[in-house]
N, CA, C and O of each residue as an XYZ file, in Angstrom:
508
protein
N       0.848     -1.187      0.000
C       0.000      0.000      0.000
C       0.889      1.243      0.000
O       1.855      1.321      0.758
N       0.550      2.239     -0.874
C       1.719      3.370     -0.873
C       0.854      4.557     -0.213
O      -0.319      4.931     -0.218
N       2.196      4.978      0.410
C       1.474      5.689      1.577
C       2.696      7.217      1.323
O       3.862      7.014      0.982
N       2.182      8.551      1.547
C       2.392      9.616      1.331
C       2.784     10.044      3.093
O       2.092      9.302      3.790
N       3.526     10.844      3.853
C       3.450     11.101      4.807
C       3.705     12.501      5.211
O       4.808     12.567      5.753
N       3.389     13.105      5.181
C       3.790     14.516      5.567
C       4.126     15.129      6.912
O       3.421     14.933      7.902
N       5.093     15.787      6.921
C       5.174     16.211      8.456
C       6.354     17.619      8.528
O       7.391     17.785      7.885
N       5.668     18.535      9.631
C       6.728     19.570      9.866
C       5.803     21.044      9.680
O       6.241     22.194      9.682
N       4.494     20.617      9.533
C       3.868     22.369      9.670
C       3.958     22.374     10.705
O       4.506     21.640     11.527
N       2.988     23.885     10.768
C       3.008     24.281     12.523
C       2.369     25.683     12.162
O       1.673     26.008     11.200
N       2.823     26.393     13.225
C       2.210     27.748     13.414
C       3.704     28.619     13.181
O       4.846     28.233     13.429
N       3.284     29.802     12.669
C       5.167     30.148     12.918
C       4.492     32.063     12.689
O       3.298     32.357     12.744
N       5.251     32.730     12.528
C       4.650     34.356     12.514
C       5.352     34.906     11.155
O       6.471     34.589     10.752
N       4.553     35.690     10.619
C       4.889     35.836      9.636
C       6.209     36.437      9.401
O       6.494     37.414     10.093
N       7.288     35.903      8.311
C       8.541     36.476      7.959
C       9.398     35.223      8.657
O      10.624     35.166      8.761
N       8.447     34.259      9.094
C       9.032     33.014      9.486
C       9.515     32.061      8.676
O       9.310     32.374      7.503
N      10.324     30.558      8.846
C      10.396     30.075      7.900
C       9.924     28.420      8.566
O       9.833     28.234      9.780
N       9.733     27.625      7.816
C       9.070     26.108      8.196
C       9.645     25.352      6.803
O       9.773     25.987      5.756
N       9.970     23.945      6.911
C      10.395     22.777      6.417
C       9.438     21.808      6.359
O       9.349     21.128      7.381
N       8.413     21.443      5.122
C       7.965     20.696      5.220
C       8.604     18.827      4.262
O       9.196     18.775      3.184
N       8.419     18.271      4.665
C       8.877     16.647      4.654
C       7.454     15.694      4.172
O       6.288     15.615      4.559
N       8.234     15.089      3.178
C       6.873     13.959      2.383
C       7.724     12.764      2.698
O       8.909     12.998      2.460
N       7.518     11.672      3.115
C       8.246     10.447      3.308
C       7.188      9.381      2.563
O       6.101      8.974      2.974
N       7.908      9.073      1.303
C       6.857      8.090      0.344
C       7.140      6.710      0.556
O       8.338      6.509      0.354
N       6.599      5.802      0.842
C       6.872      4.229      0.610
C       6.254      3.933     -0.873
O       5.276      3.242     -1.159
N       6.903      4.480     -1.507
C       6.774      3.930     -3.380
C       8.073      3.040     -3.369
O       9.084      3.315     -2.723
N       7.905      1.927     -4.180
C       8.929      1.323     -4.186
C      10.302      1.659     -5.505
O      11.471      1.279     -5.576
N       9.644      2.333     -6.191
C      10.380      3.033     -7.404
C      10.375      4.940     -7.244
O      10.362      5.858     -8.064
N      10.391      4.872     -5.960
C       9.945      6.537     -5.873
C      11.168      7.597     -6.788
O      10.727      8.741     -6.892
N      12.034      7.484     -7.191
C      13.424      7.837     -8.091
C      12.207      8.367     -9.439
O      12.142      9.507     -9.899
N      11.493      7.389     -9.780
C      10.846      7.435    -11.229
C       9.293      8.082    -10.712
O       8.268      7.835    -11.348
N       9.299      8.861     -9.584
C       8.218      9.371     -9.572
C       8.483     11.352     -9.863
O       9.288     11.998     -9.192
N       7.989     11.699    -10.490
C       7.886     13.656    -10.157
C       6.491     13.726     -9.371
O       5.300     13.424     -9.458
N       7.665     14.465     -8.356
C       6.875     14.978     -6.921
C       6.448     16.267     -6.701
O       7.270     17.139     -6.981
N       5.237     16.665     -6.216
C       4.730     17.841     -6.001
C       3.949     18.279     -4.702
O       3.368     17.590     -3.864
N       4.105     19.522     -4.790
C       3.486     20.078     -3.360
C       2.067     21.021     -4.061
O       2.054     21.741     -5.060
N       1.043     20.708     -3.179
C       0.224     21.288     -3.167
C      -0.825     22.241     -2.145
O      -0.575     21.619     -1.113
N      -1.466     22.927     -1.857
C      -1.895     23.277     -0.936
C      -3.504     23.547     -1.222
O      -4.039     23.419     -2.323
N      -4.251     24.002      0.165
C      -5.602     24.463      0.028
C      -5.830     25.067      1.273
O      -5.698     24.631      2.417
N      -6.257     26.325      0.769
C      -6.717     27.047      2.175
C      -8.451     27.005      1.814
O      -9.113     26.938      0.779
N      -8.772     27.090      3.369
C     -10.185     27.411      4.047
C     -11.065     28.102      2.772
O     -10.649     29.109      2.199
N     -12.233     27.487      2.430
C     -12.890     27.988      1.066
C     -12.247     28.420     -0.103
O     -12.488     29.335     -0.891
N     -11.455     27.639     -0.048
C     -10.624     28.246     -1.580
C     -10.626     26.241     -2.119
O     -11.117     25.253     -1.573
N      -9.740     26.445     -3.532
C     -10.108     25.363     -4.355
C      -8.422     24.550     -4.258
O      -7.579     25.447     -4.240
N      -7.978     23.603     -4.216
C      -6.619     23.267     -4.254
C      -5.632     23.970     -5.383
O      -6.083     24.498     -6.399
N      -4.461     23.914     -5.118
C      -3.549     25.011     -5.813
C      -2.074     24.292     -6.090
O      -1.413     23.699     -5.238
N      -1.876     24.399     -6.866
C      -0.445     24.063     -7.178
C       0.797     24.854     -6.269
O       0.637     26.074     -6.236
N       1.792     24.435     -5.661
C       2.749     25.600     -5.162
C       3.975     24.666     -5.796
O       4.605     25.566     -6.350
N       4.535     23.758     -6.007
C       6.138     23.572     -6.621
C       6.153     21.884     -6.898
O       5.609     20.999     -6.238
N       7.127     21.771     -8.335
C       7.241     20.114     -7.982
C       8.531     19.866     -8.463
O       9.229     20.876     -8.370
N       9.170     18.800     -8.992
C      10.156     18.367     -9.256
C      10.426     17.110     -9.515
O       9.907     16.108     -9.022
N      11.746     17.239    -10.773
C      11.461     16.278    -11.531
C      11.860     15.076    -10.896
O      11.768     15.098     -9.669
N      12.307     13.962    -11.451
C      12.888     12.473    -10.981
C      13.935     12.854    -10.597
O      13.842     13.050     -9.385
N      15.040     13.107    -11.007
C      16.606     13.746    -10.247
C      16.812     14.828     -9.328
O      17.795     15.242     -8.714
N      15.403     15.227     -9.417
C      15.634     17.171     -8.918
C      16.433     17.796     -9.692
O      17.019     18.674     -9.059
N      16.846     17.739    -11.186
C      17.513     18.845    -12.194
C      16.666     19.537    -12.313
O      17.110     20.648    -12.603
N      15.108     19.527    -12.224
C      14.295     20.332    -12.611
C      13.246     20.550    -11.828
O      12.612     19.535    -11.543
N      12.645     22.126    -11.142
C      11.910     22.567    -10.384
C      10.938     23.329    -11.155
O      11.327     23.654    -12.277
N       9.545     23.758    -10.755
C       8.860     24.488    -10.924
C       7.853     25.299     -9.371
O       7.792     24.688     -8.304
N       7.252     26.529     -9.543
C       7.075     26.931     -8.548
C       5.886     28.008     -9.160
O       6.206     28.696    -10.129
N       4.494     28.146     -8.574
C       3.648     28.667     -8.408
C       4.282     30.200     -8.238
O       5.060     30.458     -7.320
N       3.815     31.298     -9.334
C       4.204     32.717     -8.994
C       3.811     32.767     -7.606
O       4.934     32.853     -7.110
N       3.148     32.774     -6.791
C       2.944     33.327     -5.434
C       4.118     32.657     -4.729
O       4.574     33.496     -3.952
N       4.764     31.603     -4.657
C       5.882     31.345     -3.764
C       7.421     31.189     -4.493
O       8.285     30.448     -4.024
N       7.610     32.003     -5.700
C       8.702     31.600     -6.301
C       9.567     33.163     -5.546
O       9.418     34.383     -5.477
N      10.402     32.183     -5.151
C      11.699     33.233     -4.698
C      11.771     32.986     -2.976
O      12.532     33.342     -2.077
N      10.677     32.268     -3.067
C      10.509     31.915     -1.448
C      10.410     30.975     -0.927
O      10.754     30.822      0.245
N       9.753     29.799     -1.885
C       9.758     28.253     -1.268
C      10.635     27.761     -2.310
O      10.580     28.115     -3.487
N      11.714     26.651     -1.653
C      12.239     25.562     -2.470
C      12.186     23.807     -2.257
O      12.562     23.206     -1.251
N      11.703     23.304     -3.304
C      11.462     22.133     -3.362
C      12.764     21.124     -3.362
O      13.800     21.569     -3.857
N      12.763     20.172     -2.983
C      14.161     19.248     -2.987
C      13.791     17.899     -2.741
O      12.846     17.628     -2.000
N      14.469     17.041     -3.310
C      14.065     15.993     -2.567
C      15.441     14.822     -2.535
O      16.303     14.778     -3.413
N      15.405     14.127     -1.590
C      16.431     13.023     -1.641
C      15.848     11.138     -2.163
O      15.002     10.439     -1.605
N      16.431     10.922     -2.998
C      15.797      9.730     -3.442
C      16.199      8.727     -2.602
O      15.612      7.686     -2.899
N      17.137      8.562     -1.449
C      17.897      7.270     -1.117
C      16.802      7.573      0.456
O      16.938      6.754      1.365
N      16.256      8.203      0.563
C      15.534      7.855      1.635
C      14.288      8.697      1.688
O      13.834      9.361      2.620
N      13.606      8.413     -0.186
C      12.646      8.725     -0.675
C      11.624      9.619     -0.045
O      10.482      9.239      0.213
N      12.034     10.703      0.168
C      11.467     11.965      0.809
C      11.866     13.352     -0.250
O      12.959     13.754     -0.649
N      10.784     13.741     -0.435
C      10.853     15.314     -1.007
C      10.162     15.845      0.111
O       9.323     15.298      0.827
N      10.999     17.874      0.196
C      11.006     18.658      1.108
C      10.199     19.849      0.103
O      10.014     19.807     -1.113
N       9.826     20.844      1.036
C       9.660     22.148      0.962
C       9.816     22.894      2.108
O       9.231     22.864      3.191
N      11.305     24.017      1.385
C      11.866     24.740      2.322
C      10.847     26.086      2.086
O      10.797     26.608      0.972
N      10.003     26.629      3.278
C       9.253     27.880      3.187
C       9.700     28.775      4.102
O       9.574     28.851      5.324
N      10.235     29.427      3.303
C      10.957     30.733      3.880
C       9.571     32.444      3.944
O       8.379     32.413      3.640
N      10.281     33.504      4.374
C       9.474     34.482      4.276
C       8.200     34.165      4.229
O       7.665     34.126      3.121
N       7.561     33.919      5.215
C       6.472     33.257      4.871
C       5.360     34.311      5.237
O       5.765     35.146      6.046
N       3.932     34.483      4.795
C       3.101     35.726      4.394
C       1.689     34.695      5.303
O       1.432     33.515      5.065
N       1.166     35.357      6.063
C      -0.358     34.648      6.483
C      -1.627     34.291      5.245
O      -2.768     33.872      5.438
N      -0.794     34.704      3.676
C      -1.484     34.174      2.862
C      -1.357     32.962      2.441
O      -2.270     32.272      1.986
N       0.165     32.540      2.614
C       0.413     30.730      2.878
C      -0.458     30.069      3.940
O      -0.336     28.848      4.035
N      -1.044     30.485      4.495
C      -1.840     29.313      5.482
C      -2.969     28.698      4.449
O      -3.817     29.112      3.659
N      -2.485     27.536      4.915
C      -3.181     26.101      4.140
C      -2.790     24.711      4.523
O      -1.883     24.539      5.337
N      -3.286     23.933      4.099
C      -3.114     22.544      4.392
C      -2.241     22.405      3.436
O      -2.327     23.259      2.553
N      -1.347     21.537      3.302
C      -0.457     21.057      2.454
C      -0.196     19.681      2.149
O      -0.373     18.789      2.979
N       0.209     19.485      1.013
C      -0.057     18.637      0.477
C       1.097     17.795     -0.429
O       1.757     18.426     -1.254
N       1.304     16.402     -0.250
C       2.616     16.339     -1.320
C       1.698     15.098     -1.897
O       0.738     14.530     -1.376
N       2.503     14.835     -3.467
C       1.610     13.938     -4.480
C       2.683     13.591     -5.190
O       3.707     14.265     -5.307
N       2.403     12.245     -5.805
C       3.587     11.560     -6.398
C       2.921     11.608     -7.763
O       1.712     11.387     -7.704
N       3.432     11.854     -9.044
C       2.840     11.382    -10.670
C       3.969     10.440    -11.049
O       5.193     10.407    -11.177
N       2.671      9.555    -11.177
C       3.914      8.412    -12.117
C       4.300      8.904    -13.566
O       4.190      7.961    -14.350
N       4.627      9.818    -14.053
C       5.085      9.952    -15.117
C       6.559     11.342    -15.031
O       7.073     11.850    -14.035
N       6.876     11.603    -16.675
C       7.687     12.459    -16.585
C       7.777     13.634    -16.351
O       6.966     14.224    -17.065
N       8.496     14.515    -15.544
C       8.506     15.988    -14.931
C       8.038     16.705    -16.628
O       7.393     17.734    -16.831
N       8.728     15.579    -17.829
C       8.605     17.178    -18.989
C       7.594     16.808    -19.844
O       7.320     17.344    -20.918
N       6.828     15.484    -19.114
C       5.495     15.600    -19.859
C       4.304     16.930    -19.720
O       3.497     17.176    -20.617
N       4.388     17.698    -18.425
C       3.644     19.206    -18.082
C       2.644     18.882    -17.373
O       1.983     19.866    -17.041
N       2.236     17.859    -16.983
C       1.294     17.689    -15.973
C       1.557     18.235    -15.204
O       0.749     19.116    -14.912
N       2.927     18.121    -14.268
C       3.062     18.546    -12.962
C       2.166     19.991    -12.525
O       2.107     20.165    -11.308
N       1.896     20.395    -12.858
C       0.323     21.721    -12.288
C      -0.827     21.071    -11.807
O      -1.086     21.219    -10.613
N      -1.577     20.371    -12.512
C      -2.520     19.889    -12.422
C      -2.407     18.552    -11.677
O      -1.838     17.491    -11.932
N      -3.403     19.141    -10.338
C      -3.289     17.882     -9.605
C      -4.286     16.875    -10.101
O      -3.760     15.762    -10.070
N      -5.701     16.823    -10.613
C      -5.880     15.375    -11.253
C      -4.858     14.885    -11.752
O      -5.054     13.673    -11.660
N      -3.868     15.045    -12.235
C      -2.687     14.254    -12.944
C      -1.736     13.108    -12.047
O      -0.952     12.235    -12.416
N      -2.209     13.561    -10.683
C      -1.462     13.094     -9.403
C      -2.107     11.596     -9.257
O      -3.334     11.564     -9.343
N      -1.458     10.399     -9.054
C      -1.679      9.076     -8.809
C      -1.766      9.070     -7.084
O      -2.739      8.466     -6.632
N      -0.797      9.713     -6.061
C      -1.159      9.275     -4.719
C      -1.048     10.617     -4.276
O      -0.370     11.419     -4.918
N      -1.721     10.977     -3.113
C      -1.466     11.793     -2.454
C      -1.336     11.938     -0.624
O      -2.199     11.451      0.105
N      -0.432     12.492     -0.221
C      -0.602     12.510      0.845
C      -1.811     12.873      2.136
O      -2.822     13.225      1.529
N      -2.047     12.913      3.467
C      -2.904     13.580      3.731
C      -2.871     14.945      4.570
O      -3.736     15.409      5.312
N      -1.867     15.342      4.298
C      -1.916     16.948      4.605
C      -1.449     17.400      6.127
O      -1.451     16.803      7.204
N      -1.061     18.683      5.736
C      -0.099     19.036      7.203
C      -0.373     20.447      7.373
O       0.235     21.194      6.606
N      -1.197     20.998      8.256
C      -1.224     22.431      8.506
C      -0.227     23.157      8.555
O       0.719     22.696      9.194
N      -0.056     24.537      7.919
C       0.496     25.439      8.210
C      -0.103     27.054      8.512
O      -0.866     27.569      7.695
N       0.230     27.629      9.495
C      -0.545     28.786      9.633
C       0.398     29.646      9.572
O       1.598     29.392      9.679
N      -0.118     30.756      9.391
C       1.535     32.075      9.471
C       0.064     33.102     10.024
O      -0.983     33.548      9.555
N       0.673     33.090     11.048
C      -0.246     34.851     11.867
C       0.771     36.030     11.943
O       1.943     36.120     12.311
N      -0.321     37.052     11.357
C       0.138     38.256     11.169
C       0.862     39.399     12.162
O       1.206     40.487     11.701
């Protein structure tokens, strides 16, 4: 059973920074492009960053580019998001998702495209 795990929100004040952690039990997770997603309170889910099978290649939602970075380590199949400067408009649940396919096929935006997903990790940033 493949299981998504997320961990490392919290509460933090704004101009803060937080590390969030996906720990996948995929057994080929190397050949997966990984992504972060989020959803705040009455709003619709949102893309924020993903990355390819090696991590040569990142992408990042205009609202967090210059501020969150995605990474991930394959030998102990975990992708990160480092959230820096962080704005009380980042508060959301978060989200990491594995696509079985290639980073340069262009799915990575669109989360229907996502095969598993994790179940989410609060983050709040108060003003």
């Amino acid at each position: 059973q493949v299981q998504l795990v997320e961990s490392g929100g919290g509460l933090v004040q704004a101009g803060g920074s937080l590390r969030l952690s996906c720990a996948a039990s995929l057994r080929t997770f190397s050949r997966y492009t990984m992504g972060w997603f989020r959803q705040a309170p009455g709003k619709e889910r949102e893309f924020v960053a993903a990355i390819s099978w090696s991590g040569g290649r990142t992408n990042y939602a205009d609202s967090v580019k210059g501020r969150f970075t995605i990474s991930r380590d394959n030998a102990k199949n975990t992708v990160y998001l480092q959230m820096n400067s962080l704005k009380p408009e980042d508060t959301a649940v978060y989200f990491c998702a594995a696509l079985a396919e290639t980073y340069y096929g262009g799915n990575y935006r669109r989360g229907s495209a996502y095969n598993y997903w994790g179940q989410g990790t609060q983050v709040t940033v108060s003003s």
